[in-house]
C-alpha positions in Angstrom: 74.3 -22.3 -44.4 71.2 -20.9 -45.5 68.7 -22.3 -48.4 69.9 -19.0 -50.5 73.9 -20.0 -50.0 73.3 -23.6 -50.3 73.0 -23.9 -54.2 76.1 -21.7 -55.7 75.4 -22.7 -60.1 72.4 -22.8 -62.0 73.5 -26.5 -62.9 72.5 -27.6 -59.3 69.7 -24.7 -58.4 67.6 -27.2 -61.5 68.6 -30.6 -59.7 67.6 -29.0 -56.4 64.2 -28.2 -58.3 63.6 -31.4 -59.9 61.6 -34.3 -57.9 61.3 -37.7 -58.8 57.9 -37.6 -59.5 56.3 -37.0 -62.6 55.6 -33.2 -62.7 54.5 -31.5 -66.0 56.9 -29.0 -67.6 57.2 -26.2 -64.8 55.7 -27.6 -62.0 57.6 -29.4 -59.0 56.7 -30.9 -55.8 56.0 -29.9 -52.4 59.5 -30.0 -51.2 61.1 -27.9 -54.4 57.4 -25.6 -53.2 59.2 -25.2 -49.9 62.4 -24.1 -51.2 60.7 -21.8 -53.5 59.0 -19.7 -50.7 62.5 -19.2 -48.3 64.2 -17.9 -51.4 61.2 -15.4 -51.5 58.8 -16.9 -54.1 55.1 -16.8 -54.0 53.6 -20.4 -54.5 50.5 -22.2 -55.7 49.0 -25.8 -57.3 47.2 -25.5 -60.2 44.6 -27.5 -58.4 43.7 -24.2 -56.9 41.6 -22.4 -59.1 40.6 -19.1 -56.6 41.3 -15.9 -58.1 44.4 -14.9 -56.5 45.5 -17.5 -54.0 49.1 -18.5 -53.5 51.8 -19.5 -50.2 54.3 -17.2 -49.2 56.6 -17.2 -46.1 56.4 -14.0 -43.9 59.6 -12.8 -41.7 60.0 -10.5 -39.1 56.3 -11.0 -38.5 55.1 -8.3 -35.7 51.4 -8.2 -34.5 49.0 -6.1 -32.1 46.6 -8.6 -29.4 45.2 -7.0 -26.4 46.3 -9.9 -24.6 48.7 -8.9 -21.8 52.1 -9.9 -22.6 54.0 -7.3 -20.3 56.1 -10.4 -19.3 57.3 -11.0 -22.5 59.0 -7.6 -22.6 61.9 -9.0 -20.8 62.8 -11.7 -22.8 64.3 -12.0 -26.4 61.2 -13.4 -27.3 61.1 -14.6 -31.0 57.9 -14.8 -33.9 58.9 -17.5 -35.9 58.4 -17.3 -39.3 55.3 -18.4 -40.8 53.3 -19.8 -44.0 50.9 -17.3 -45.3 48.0 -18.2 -48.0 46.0 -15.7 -49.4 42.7 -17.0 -49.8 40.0 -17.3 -52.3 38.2 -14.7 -51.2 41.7 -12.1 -50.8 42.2 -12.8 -46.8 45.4 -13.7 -45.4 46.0 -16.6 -43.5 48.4 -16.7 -41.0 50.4 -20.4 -40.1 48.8 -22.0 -43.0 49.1 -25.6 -42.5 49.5 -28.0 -46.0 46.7 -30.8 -46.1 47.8 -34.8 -47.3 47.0 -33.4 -50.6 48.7 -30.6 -51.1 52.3 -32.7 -49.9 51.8 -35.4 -51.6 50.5 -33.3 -55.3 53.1 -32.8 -57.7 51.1 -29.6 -59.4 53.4 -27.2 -57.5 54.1 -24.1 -59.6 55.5 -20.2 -58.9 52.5 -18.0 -58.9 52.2 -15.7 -62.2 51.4 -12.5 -61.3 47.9 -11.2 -61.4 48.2 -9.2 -65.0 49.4 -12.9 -66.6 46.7 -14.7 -64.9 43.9 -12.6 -66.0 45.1 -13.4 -69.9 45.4 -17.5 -69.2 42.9 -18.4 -66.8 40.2 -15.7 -66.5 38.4 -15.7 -63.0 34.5 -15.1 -62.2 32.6 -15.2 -59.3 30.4 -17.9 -58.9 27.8 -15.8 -58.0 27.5 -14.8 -61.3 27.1 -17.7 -63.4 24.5 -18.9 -65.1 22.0 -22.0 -63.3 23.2 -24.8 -65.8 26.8 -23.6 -67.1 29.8 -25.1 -66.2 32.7 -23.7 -64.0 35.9 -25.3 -63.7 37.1 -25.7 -59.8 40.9 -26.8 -59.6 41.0 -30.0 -62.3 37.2 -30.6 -61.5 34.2 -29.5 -63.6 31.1 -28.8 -62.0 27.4 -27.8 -63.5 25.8 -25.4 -61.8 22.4 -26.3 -60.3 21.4 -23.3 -58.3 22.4 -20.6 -56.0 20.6 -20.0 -52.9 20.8 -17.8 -50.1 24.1 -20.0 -48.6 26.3 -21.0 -51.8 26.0 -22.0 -54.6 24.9 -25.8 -55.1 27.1 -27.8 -57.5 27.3 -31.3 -59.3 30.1 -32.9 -60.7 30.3 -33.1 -64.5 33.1 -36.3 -64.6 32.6 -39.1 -62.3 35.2 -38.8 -59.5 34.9 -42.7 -59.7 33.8 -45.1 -62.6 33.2 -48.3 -61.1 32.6 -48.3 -56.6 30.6 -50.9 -54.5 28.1 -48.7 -52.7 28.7 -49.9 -49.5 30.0 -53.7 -48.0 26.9 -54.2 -45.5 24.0 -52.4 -46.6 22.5 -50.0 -48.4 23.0 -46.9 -45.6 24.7 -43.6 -47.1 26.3 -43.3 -43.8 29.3 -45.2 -43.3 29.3 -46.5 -47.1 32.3 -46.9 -49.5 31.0 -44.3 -51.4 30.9 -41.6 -48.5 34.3 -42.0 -47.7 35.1 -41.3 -51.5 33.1 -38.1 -51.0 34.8 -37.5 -47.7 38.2 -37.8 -49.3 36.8 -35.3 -52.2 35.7 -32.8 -49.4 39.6 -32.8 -48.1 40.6 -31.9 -51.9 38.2 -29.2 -52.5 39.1 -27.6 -49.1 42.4 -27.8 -50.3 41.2 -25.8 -53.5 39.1 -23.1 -52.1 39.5 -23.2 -48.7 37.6 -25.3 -45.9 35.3 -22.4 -45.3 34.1 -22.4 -48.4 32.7 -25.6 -48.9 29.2 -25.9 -47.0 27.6 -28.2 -45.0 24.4 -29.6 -46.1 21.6 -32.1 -45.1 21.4 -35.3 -47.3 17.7 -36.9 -46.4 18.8 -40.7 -46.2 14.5 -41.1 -46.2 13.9 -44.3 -48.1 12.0 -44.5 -51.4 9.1 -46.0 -49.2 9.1 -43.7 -47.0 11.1 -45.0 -44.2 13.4 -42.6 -41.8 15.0 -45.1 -39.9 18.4 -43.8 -41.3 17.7 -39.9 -40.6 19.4 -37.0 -42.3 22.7 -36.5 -42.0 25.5 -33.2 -42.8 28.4 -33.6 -45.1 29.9 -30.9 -46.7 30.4 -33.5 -50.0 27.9 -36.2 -50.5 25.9 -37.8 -53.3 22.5 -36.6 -54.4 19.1 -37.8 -52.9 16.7 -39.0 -55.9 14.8 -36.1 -54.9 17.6 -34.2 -55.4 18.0 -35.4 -58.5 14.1 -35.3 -60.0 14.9 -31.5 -59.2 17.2 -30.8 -61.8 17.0 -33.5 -63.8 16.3 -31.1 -67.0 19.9 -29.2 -66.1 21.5 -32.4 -66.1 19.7 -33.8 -69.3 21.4 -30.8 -71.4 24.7 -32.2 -70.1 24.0 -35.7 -71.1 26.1 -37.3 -68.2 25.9 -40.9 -70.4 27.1 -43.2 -67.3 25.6 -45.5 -64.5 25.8 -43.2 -61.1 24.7 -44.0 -57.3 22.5 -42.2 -55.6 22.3 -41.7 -51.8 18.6 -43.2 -51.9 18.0 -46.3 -50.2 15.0 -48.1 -51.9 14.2 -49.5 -48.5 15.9 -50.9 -45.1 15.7 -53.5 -43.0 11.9 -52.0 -41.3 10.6 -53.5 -44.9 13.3 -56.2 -44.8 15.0 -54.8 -47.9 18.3 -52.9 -46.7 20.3 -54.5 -50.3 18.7 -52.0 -53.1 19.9 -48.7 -53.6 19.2 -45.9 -56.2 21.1 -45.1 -59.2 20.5 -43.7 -62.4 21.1 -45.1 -65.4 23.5 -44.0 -68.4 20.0 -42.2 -70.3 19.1 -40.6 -67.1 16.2 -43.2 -65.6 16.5 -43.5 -62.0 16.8 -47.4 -61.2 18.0 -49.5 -57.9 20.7 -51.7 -57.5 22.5 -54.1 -55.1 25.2 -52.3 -52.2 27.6 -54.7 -53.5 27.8 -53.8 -57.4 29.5 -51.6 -58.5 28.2 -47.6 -60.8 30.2 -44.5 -60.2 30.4 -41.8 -58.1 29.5 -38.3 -59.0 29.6 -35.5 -55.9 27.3 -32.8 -54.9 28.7 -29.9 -53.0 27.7 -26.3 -51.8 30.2 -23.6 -52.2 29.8 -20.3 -51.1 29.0 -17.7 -54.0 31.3 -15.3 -53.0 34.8 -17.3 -54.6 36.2 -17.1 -57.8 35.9 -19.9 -60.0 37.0 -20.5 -64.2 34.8 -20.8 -66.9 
């Protein structure tokens, strides 16, 4: 019996789409999301924001490769049926594959068409907003702090965390609590706009003496530098982001024997140090590329 034949009255289609979880009035889980695309629905989470982009299953799927397959020819050889997302920027992708995120979020919903999205959740590029405005990716507010030739560099407005320890053995970006919270952010916001789409960048882990001893490294999520953060201090004034933050700015390391103090900035905005093991929030810098649709 078929998902279509398995559920006869509308009494038991509604407990087949209800979850235990607690899902806001018309959303559902990922196994109801499943269900929904074999009976022939497009689905999406609301934590995808990208104009457009929604999972469907294609059937019957035939393609074209220059491969040579002549063996095959003989044989009732079979294209299984796959998962399709169309993508932020309108591509389809074959044999999409759900991240930890996506299976375990409970924002599931059937996606409107595009004549009801445009009235409830207007889309612009992100090429096309204003240095210092705020654009709404998935849940997550961002300011915008510039665009440059690769994306479009962004900041989070909310802290993603209130209260983290830096780090449990010294003050080194790299390896730190507080990376892996940005890590874990980079696997949501791939799950938002595509992995693609969210850049890799160099965070300078040069100390506030001068010392290099812990390099630069490239994360496609990470915290700013507090040079990083002297640059667009006056975007981020207007915003008044009234909380204690960490930076990725050691104030020393072990060369000066000082690898305990770390940058932060204070709730007005002064940049100040503290110890690895207290605790400020966490607040992530990212670069998306221009090109994606984003809210306002």
């Amino acid at each position: 019996m078929n998902e279509k034949e398995q559920y006869t009255t509308s009494d038991e289609l509604r407990e087949a789409d209800s979850c235990d979880c607690a899902c806001e009035e018309g959303s559902f889980d990922f196994g109801v999301a499943l269900r929904k695309v074999r009976q022939g629905e497009r689905v999406c989470r609301a934590g995808w924001n990208g104009k457009g982009m929604y999972v469907f299953l294609a059937e019957n799927v035939e393609f074209q490769t220059k491969a040579d397959l002549q063996e095959l020819q003989h044989h009732g050889v079979t294209v299984h049926d796959m998962l399709v997302m169309r993508t932020a920027t309108g591509d389809l992708q074959p044999g999409w594959l759900a991240s930890q995120a996506d299976m375990l979020a409970c924002d599931w919903h059937v996606k409107e068409t595009e004549t009801e999205a445009s009235t409830t959740n207007p889309q612009i590029k992100l090429s096309a907003v204003a240095v210092g405005d705020v654009v709404k990716v998935g849940s997550h507010e961002f300011v915008v702090l510039e665009h440059r030739k690769e994306g479009t560099a962004l900041l989070l407005k909310e802290l993603l965390r209130d209260s983290e320890e830096f780090g449990e053995r010294n003050n080194n970006y790299a390896g730190s609590n507080v990376e892996k919270i940005c890590n874990e952010f980079t696997d949501e916001l791939a799950g938002i706009v595509g992995a693609e789409n969210v850049l890799l960048h160099d965070v300078d882990l040069t100390s506030d003496d001068g010392l290099k001893d812990y390099g630069v490294v490239k994360r496609r999520v990470s915290l700013l530098t507090a040079d990083m953060y002297r640059k667009f201090v006056e975007i981020l004034d207007k915003h008044k982001l009234d909380a204690w933050w960490w930076l990725a700015t050691p104030y020393s390391t072990a060369t000066h024997e000082n690898a305990n103090w770390i940058k932060c900035v204070s709730h007005a905005g002064r940049i100040y140090f503290d110890f690895y093991y207290f605790s400020n929030g966490v607040r992530p810098f990212c670069i998306l590329k221009s090109n994606i649709f984003v809210s306002k």
